[in-house]
C-alpha positions in Angstrom: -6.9 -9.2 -0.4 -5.7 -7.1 2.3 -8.5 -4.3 3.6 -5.7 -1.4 3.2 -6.6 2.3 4.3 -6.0 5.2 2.0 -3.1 6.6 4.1 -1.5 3.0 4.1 -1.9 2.6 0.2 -0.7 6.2 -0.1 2.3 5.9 1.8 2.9 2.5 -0.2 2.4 3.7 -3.7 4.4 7.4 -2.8 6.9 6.3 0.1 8.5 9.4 1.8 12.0 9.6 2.4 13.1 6.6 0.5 17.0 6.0 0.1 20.1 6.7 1.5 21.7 9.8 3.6 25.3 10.6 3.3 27.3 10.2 6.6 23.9 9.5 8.7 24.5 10.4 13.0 22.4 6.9 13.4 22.0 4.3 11.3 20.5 0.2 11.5 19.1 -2.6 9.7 16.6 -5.4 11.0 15.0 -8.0 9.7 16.5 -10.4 7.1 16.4 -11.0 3.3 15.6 -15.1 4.0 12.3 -14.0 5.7 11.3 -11.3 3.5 11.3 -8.1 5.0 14.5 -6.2 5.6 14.3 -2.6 6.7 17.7 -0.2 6.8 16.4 3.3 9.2 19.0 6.2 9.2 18.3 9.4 10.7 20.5 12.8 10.7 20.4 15.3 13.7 19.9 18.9 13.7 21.8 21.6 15.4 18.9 21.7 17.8 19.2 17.7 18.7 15.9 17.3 16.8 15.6 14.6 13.9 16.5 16.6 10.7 16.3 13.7 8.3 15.0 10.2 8.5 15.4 7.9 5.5 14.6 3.9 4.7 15.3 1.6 2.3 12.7 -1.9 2.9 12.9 -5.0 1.2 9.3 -6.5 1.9 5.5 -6.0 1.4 3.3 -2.8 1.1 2.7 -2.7 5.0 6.4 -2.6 5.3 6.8 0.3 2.6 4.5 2.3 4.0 4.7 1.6 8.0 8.6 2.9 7.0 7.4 5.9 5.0 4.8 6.9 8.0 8.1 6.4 10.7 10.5 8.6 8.7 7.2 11.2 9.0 6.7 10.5 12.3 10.2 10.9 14.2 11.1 14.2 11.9 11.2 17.4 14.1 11.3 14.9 17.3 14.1 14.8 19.9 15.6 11.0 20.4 14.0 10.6 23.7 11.0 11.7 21.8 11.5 9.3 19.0 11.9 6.6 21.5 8.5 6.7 22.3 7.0 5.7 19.2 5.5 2.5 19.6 4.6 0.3 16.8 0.4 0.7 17.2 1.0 4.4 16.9 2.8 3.4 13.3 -0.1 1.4 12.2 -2.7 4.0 14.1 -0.6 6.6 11.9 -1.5 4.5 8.4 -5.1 4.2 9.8 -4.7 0.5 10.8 -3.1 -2.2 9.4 -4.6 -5.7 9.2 -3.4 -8.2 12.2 -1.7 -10.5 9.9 0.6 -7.2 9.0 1.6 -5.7 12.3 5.2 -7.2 12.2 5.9 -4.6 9.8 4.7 -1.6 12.3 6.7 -3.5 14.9 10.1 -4.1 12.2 10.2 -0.2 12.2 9.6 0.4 15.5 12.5 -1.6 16.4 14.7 -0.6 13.2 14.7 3.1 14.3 15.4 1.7 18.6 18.5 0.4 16.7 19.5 3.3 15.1 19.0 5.6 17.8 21.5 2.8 19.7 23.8 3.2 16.8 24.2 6.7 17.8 23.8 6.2 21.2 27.2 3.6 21.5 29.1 4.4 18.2 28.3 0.6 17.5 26.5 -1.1 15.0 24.1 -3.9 17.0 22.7 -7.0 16.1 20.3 -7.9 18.1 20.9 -11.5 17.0 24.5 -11.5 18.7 23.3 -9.5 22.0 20.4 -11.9 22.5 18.9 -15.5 22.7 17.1 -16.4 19.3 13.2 -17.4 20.6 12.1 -18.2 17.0 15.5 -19.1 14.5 13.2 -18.9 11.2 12.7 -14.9 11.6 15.5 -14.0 14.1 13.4 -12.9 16.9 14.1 -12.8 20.5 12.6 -13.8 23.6 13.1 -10.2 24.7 11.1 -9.2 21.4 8.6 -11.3 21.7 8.2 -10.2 25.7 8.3 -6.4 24.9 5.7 -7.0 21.9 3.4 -9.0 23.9 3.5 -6.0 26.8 3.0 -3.0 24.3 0.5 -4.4 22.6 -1.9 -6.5 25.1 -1.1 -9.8 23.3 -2.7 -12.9 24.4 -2.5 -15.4 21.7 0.2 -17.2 19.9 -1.8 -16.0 16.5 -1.4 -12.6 17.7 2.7 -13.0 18.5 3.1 -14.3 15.2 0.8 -11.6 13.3 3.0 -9.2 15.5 6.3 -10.5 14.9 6.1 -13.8 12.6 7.6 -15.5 15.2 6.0 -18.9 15.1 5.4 -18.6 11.4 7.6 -21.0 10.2 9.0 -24.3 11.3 6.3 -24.1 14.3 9.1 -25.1 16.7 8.9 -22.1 18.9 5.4 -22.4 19.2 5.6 -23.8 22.8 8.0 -21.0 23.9 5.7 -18.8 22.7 2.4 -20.4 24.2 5.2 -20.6 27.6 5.8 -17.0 27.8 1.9 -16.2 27.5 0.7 -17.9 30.4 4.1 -16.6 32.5 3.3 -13.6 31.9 -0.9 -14.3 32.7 -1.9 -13.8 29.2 
């Protein structure tokens, strides 16, 4: 069993701001159905340029619920250069922690609402899938995820990537890559 806070079980058994908005300035979904956690973010501006309304809709565990319950309370009332700086520990610091095996659901918010905010940003819906290289094919993460994780977060194991991003947590295959990357980058 999973040693949840009471903020984390709170935001999973009451989710805030669950569902859809109607004509939404940004809008994206990560992850994927065939690993398990999917995540839709979608956020409506204000006349002042602040955050108005953030909404999710998750397909995944109760870390996922509730790290996507504690973003749409976290970027509300924030500008977009505001909400870009939101990192994926703050999410889980937010919750009161979540266990290492769980981070990848801090980290699939944190990079669900950078997608939205591009959304907005280019009038285009991304996928990060098409724009970049595929490090790890089981969970559709890229080398330039698995890079930007390893930097925010002080990564320095292959365990750690894969609690971080579940790259590595299938096949195995991109194990190497990953172990690769570490030493490049003097983990």
């Amino acid at each position: 069993m999973w040693d949840y806070s009471e903020k984390m079980m709170d935001h999973f058994r009451n989710p805030r701001n669950v569902g859809k908005i109607d004509n939404p300035d940004g809008e994206a979904t990560v992850g994927s159905l065939a690993c398990g956690d999917a995540l839709k973010f979608q956020f409506k501006l204000g006349p002042d340029g602040k955050i108005c309304e953030a909404k999710f809709q998750t397909f995944g565990c109760a870390s996922a619920i509730a790290s996507s319950s504690a973003l749409t309370e976290m970027v509300i009332g924030k500008t977009l250069d505001e909400a870009k700086t939101i990192t994926n520990q703050q999410i889980a610091d937010y919750l009161g922690g979540l266990p290492p095996q769980k981070m990848h659901c801090s980290v699939m918010g944190r990079e669900a609402m950078e997608a939205a905010i591009k959304n907005y940003e280019t009038g285009k819906n991304t996928d990060k899938n098409l724009e970049e290289e595929l490090l790890c094919t089981c969970y559709n993460v890229s080398e330039n995820e698995v890079r930007r994780v390893i930097t925010e977060n002080q990564l320095t194991t292959v365990e750690e990537v894969t609690n971080f991003t579940k790259a590595g947590g299938g096949c195995g295959r991109c194990k190497g890559k990953i172990e690769a990357i570490l030493k490049e980058m003097g983990r």
